[in-house]
Short mmCIF file of the C-alpha atoms (twelve columns), coordinates in Angstrom:
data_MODEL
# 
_entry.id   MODEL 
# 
loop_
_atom_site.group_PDB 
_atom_site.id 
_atom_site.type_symbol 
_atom_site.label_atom_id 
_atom_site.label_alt_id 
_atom_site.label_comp_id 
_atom_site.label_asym_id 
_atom_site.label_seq_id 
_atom_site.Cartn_x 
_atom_site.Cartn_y 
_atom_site.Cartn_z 
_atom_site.pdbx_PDB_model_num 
ATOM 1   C CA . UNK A 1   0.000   0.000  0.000   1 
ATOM 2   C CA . UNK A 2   1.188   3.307  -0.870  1 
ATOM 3   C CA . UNK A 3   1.737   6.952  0.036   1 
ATOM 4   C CA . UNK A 4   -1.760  9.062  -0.730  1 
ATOM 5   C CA . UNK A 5   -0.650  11.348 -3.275  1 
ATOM 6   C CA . UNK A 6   2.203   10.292 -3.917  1 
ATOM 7   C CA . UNK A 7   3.844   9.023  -7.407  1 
ATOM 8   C CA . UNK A 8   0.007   8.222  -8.290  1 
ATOM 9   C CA . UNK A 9   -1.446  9.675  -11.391 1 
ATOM 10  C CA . UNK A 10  -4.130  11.920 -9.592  1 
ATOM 11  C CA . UNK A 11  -2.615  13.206 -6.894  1 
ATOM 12  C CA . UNK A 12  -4.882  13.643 -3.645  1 
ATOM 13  C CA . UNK A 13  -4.559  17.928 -3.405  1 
ATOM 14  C CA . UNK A 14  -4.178  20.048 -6.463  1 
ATOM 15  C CA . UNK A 15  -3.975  23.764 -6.850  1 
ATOM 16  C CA . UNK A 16  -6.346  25.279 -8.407  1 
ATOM 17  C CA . UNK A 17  -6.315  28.661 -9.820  1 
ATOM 18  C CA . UNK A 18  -8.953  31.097 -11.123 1 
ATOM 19  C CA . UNK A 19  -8.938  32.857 -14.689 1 
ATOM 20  C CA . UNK A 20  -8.391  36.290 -12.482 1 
ATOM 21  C CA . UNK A 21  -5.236  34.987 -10.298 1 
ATOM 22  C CA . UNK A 22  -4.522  38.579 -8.111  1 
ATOM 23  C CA . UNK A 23  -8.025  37.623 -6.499  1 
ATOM 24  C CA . UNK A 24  -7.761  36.329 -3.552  1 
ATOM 25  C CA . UNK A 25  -9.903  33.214 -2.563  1 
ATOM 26  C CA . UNK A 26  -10.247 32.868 1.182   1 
ATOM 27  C CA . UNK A 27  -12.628 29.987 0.712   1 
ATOM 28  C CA . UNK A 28  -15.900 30.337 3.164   1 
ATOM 29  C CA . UNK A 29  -18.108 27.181 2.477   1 
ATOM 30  C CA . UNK A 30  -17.726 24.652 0.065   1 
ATOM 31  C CA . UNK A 31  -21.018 22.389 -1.031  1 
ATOM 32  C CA . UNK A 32  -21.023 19.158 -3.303  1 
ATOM 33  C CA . UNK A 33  -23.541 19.619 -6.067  1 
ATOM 34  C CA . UNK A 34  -25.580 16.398 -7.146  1 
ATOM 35  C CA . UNK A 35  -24.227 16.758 -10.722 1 
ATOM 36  C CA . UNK A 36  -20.584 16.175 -9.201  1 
ATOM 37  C CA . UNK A 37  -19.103 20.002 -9.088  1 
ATOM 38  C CA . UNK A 38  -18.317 21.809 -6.421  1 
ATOM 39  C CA . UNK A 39  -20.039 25.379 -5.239  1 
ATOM 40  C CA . UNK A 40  -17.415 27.346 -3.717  1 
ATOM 41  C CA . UNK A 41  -18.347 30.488 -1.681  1 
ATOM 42  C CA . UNK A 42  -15.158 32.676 -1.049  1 
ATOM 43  C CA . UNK A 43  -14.623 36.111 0.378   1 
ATOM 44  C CA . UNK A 44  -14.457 36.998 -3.516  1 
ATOM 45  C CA . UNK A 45  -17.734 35.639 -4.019  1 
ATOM 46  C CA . UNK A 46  -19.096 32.479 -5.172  1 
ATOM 47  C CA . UNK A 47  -16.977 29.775 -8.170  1 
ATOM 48  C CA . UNK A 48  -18.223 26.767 -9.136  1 
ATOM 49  C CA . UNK A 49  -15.243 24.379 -9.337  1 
ATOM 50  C CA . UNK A 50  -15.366 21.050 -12.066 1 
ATOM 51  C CA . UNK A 51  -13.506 18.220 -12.353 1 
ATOM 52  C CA . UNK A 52  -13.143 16.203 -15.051 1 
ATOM 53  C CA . UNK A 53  -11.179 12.888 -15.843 1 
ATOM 54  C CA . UNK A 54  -10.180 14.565 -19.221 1 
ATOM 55  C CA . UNK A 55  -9.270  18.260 -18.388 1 
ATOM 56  C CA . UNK A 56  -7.502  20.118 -14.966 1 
ATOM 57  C CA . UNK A 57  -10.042 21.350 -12.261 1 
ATOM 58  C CA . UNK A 58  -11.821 24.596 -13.443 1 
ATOM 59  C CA . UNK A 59  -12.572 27.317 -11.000 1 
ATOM 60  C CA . UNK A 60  -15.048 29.506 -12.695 1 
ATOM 61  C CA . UNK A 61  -16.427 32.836 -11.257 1 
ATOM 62  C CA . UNK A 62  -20.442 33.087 -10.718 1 
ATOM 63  C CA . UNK A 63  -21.650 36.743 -11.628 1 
ATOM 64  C CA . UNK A 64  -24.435 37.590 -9.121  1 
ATOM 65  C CA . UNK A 65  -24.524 41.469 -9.991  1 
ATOM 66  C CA . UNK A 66  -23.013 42.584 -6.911  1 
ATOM 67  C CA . UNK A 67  -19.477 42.139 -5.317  1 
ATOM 68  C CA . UNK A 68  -20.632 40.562 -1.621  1 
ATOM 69  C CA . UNK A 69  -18.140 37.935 0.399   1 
ATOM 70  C CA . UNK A 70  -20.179 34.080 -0.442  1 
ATOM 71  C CA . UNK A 71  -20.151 32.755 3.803   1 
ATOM 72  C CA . UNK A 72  -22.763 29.855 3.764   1 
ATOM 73  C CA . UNK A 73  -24.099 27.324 1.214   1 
ATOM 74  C CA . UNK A 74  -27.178 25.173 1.331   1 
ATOM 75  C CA . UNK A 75  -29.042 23.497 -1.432  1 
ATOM 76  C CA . UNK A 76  -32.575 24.029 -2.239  1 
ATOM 77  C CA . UNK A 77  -34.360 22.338 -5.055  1 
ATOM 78  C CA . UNK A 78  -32.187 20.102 -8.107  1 
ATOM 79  C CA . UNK A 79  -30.110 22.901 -9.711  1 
ATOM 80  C CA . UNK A 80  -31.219 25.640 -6.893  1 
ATOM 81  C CA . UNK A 81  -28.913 27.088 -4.355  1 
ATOM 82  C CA . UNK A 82  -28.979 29.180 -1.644  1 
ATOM 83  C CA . UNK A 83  -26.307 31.743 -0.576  1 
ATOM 84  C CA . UNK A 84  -25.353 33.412 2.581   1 
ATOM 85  C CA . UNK A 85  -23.239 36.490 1.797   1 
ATOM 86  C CA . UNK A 86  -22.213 39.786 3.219   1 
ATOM 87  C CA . UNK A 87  -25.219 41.188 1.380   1 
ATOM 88  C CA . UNK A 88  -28.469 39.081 2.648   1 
ATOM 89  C CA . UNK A 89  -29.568 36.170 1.194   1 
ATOM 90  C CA . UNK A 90  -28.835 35.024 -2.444  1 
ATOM 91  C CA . UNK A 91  -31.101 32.497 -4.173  1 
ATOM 92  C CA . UNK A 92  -29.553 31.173 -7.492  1 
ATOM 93  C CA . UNK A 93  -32.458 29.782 -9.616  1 
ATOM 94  C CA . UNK A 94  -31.600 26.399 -12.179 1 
ATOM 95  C CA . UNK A 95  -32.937 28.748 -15.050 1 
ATOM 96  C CA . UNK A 96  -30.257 31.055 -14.063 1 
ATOM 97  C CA . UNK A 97  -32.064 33.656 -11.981 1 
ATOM 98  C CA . UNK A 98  -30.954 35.254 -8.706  1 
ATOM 99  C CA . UNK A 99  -32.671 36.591 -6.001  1 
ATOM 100 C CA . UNK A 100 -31.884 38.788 -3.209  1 
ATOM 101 C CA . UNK A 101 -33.385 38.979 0.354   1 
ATOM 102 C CA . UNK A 102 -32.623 41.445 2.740   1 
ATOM 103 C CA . UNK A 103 -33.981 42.612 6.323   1 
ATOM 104 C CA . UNK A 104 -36.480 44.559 4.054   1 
ATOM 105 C CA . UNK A 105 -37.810 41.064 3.756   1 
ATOM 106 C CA . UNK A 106 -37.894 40.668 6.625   1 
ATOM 107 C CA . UNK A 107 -34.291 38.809 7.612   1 
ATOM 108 C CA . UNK A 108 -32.910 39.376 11.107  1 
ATOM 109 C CA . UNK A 109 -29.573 40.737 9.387   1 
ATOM 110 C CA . UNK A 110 -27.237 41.182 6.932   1 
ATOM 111 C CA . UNK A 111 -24.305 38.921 7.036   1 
ATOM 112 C CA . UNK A 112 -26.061 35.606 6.767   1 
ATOM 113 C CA . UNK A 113 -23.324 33.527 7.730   1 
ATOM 114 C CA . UNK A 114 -25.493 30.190 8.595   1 
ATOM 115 C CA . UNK A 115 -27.960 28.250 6.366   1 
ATOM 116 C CA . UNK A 116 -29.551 24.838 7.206   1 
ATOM 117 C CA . UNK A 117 -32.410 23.409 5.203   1 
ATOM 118 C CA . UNK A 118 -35.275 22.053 6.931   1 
ATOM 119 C CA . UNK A 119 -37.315 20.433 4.350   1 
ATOM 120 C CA . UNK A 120 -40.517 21.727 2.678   1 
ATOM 121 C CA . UNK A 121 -39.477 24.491 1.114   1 
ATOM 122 C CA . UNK A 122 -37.823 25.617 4.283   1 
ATOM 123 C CA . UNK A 123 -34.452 27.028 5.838   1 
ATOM 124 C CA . UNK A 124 -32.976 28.493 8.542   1 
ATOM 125 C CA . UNK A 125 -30.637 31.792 8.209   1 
ATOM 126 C CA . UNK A 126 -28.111 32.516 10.920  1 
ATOM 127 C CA . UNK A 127 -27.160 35.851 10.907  1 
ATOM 128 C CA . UNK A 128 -23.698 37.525 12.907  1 
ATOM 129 C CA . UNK A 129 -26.225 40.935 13.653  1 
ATOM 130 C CA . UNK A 130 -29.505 39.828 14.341  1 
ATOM 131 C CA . UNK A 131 -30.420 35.814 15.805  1 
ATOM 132 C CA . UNK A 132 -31.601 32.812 13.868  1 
ATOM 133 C CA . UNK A 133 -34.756 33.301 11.542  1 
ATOM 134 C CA . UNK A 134 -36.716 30.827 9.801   1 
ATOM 135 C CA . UNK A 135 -37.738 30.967 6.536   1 
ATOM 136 C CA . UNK A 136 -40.019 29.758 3.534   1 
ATOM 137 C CA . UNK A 137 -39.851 29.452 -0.015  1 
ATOM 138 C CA . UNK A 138 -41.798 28.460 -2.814  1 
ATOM 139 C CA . UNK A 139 -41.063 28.244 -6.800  1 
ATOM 140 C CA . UNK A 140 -42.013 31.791 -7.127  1 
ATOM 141 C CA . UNK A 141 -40.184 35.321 -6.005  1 
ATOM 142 C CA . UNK A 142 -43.317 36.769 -4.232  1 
ATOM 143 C CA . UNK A 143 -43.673 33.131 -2.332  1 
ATOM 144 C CA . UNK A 144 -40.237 34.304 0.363   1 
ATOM 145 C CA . UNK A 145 -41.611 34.587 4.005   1 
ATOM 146 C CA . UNK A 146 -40.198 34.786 7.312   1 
ATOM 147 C CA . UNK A 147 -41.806 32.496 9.539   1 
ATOM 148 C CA . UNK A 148 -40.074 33.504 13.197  1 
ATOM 149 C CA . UNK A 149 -37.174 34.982 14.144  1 
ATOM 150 C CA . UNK A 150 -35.052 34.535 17.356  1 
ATOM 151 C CA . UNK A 151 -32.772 36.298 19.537  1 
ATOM 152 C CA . UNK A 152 -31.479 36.414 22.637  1 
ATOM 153 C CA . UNK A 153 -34.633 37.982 23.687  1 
ATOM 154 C CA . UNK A 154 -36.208 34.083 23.092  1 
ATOM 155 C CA . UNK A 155 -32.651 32.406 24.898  1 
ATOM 156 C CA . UNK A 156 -30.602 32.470 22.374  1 
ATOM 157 C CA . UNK A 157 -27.306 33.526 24.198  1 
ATOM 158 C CA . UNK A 158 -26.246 35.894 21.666  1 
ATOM 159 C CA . UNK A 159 -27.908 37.419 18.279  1 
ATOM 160 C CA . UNK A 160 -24.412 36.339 16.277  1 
ATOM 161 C CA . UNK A 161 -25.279 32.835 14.363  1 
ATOM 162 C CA . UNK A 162 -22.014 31.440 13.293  1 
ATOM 163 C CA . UNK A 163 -23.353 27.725 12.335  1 
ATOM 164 C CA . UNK A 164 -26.864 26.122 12.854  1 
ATOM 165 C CA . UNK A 165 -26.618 22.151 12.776  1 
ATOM 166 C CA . UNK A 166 -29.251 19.664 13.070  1 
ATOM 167 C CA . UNK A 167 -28.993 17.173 15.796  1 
ATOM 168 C CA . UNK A 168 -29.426 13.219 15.273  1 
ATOM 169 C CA . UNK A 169 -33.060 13.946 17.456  1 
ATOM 170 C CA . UNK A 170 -33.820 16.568 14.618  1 
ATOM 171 C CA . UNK A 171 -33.308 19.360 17.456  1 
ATOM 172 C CA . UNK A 172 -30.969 22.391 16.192  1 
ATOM 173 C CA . UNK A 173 -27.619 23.040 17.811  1 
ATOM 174 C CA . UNK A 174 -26.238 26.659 16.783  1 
ATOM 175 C CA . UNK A 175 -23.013 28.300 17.059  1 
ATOM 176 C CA . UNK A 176 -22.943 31.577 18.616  1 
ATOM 177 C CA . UNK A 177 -20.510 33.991 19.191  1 
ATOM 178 C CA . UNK A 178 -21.029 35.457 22.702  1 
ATOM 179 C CA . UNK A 179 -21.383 38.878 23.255  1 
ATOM 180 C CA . UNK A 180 -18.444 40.749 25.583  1 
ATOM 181 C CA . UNK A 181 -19.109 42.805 28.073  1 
ATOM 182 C CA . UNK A 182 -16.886 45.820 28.819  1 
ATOM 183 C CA . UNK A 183 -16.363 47.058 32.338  1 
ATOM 184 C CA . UNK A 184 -16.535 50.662 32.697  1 
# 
């Protein structure tokens, strides 16, 4: 039995660099697509990466019409995808549409940095300025809704969401980042 990676003809790590190489890609969330490639959000924004038996990896740049840092991934429907960002909430349709929710929808902030689905058209958003909200979604733009939002006000112990995981019970288990207090 071998080395991984080494002297094999596909190594296990590669390199692999973007058609714009003075960007920097300080990669966020990564998500496995169920075609095979690879959603990438950086602090760029978001690439979708391919591999192919036949050809190097390709990092390729998704336009979304704004420049916002890509922090969370989640899938929705075949070909959908949703993305937290810097901006609000991205939703990047299989026809090729995009989306954009903000707190003027109704979201508890603006750096979505956690997304979970939870089935049924349903996710939850995590954001680092305003709790844990829960959301749903239907086929068409006008079908977005908040269903509840929490904050510390319901026991969360802080309103920064860094991750939201689903237990093995189906309970949720977030991350938070705990507020500081400052003596005077």
């Amino acid at each position: 039995m071998g080395v991984p990676g080494a002297a094999s003809p596909r190594p296990m790590f590669s390199v692999v660099a973007t058609a714009e190489p003075a960007t920097p890609l300080d990669v966020s969330a990564l998500l496995e697509a169920s075609d095979g490639h690879v959603w990438v959000g950086t602090l760029a924004g978001l690439y979708r990466l391919t591999v192919s038996d036949t050809r190097p990896p390709a990092l390729t740049r998704v336009d979304l019409g704004v420049s916002a840092e890509v922090l969370a991934l989640a899938r929705r429907a075949a070909g959908e995808l949703w993305l937290g960002t810097s901006l609000g909430l991205f939703l990047l349709r299989s026809d090729g549409g995009i989306e954009h929710y903000t707190t003027r929808h109704g979201l508890p902030g603006t750096f979505i940095h956690a997304l979970l689905t939870a089935g049924e058209g349903q996710l939850w958003v995590g954001a680092t300025d305003g709790g844990l909200a829960l959301i749903r979604s239907g086929n068409e733009a006008d079908d977005f809704r908040v269903v509840r939002v929490f904050t510390d006000a319901d026991g969360l112990g802080s309103n920064w969401i860094n991750q939201v995981l689903q237990t093995s019970d189906g309970g949720l288990d977030c991350h938070l980042r705990r507020s500081r207090s400052h003596a005077a």
